[in-house]
ZAMARGU-4260 file (C-alpha; in steps of 0.2 Angstrom, whole numbers, plus 5000, padded with zeros to 4 digits):
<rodrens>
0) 5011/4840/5356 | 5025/4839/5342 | 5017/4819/5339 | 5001/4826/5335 | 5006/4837/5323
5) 5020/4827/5313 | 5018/4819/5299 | 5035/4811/5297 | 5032/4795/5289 | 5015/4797/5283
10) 5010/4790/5267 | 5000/4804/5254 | 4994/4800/5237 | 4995/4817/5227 | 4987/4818/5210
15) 4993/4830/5198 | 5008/4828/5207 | 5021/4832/5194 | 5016/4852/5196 | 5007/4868/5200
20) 4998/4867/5216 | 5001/4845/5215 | 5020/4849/5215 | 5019/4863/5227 | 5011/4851/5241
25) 5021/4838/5237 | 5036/4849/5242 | 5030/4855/5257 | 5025/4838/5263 | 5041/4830/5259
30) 5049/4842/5267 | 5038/4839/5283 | 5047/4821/5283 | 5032/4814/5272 | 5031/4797/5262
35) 5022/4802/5244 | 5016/4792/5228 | 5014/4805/5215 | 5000/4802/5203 | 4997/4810/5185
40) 4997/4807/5165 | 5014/4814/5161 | 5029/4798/5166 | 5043/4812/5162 | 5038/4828/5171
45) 5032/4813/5186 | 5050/4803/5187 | 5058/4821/5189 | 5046/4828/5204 | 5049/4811/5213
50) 5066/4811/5208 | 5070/4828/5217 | 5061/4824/5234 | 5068/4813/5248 | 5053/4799/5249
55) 5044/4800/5233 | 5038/4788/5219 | 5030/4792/5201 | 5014/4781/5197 | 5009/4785/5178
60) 4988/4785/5180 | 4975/4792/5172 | 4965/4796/5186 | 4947/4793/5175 | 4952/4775/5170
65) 4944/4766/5187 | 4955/4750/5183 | 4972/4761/5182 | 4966/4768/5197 | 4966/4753/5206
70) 4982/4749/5199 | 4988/4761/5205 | 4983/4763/5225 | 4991/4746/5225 | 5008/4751/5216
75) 5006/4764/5229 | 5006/4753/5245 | 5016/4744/5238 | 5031/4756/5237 | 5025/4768/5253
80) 5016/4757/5264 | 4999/4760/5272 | 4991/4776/5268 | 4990/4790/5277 | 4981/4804/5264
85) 4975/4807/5247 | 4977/4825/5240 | 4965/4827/5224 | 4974/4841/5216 | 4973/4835/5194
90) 4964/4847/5186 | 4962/4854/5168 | 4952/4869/5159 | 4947/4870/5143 | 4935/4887/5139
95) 4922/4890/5130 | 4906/4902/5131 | 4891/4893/5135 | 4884/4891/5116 | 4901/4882/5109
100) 4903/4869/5124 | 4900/4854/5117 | 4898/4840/5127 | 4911/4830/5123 | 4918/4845/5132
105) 4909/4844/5147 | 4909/4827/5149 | 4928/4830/5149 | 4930/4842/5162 | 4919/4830/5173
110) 4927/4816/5169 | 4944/4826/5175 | 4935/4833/5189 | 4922/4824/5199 | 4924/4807/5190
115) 4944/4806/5195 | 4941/4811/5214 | 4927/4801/5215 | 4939/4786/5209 | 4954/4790/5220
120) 4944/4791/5234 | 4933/4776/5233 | 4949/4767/5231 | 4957/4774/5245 | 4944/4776/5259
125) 4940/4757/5264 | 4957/4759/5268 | 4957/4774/5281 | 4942/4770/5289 | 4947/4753/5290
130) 4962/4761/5302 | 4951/4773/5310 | 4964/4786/5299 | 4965/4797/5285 | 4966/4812/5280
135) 4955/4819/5258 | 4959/4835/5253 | 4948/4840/5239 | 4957/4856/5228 | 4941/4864/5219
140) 4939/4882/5213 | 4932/4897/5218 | 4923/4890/5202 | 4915/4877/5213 | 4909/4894/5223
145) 4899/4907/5209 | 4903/4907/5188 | 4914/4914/5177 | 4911/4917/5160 | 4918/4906/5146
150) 4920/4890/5160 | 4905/4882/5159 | 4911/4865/5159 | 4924/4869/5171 | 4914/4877/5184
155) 4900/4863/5181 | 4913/4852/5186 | 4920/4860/5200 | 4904/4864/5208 | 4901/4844/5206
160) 4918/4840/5215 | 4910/4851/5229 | 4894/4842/5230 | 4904/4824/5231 | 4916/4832/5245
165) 4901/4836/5254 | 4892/4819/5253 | 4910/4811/5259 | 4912/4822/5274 | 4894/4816/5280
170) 4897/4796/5276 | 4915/4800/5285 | 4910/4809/5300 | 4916/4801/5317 | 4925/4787/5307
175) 4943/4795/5309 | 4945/4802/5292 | 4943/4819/5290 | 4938/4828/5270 | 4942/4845/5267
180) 4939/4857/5252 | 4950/4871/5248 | 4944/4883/5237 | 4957/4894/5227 | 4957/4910/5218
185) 4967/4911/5203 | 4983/4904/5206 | 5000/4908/5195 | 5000/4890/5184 | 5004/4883/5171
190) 4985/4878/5171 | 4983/4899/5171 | 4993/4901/5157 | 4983/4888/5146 | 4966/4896/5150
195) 4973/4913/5144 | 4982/4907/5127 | 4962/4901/5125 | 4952/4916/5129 | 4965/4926/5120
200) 4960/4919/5102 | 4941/4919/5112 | 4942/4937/5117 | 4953/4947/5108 | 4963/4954/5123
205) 4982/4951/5127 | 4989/4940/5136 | 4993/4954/5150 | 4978/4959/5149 | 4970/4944/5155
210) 4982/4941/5168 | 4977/4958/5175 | 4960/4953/5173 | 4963/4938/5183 | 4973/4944/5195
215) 4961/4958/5200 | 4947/4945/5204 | 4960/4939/5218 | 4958/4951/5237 | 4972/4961/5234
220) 4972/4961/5215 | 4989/4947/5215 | 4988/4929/5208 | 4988/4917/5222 | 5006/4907/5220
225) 5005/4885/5220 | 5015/4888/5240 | 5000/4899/5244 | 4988/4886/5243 | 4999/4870/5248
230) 5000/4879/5266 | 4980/4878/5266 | 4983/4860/5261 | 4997/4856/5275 | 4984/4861/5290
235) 4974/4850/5284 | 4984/4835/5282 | 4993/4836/5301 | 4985/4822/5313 | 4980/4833/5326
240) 4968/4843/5314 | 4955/4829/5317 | 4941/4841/5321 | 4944/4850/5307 | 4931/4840/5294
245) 4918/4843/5279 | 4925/4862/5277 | 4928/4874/5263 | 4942/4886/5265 | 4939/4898/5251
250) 4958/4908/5245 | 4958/4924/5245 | 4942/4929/5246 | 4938/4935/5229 | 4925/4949/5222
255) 4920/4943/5205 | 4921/4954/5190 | 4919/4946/5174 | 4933/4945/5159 | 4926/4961/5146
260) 4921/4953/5129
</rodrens>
């Protein structure tokens, strides 16, 4: 019983590794005995994340360049052996009301958010399915669920990483590798803390203002923290969670109520 649920040894690829929800996973999982190549844009805040965990390397990628990607599932073998798992958890937002998103805008927060996954997997699941093994998790949005004002290209995109998720859990089915959606309310981020810096100069209302409006959205009316959603993450990732495939956890539920203007 303890076999099928270890995942001592295992090999995760974690984008947006060096932080926020990315980091928290990647602590959990190290700390479950895990091997883990740590993917993301920034080499410093990378080279310290890996440097604090036991079995960790730091791959400078951006995850939207398809030949960096490549590179970088390789450098990843290479150091960590045969994968195990890919965990999508990159993510950006940048708001803006409908009428000012340009689309250089959206194409950005696609590019970051269904282009990247979409790249990471199609360079990791030949792999896995070639060894009848694997475990994607995909971290969306609530976004990805219903709208929230001032996100449109945001919650465009997430709805989009949803849809891909969807399509991979039917070409995966009864192949051995399992893909997973998890859905988060607002979570305490540095990603958080960006996004209210924005709609303050948008908005007019303070920073603790915001953060209360946020926070309100969540059941219970807290911010989510990073460990909160990387628990969701590790039930996912265990071997014996092989029926678990093509869901979407949502975290916590959440009863919309959108930022005053």
């Amino acid at each position: 019983m303890e076999a099928e649920r270890s995942i001592t040894d295992h090999h995760f690829i974690i984008t947006g590794g060096a932080g926020g929800i990315g980091g928290a996973v990647a602590d959990q999982l190290a700390a479950a005995g895990a091997r883990l190549s740590l993917m993301g844009r920034t080499a410093e805040n990378l080279r310290l994340k890996a440097q604090s965990l036991p079995q960790a390397v730091a791959i400078v990628c951006d995850i939207t360049d398809e030949a960096q990607v490549q590179n970088a599932v390789e450098e990843a073998r290479k150091h960590c052996g045969p994968l195990h798992g890919v965990i999508n958890a990159a993510g950006e937002v940048k708001s803006a009301s409908i009428a000012k998103t340009s689309p250089s805008l959206l194409r950005e927060m696609m590019e970051v958010h269904v282009t990247g996954p979409f790249l990471v997997m199609q360079a990791t699941m030949t792999e896995m399915q070639t060894q009848g093994y694997g475990r994607i998790i995909n971290v969306a949005s609530t976004a990805a669920l219903r709208g929230y004002d001032y996100t449109a290209a945001y919650t465009a995109a997430k709805h989009g990483l949803l849809g891909l998720s969807r399509v991979a859990a039917l070409e995966l089915a009864g192949s051995g590798v399992t893909i997973n959606t998890i859905c988060p309310g607002f979570v305490q981020t540095g990603l958080l803390d960006r996004t209210i810096a924005q709609l303050q100069k948008k908005t007019g209302q303070s920073a603790a203002q915001l953060r209360q409006a946020f926070a309100a959205k969540n059941t219970g009316g807290t911010l989510l923290q990073p460990q909160d959603v990387a628990m969701e993450v590790m039930a996912f990732c265990r071997p014996d969670a092989h029926q678990r495939h093509g869901e979407v956890i949502e975290i916590p539920r959440v009863a919309y109520q959108g930022v005053s203007q």
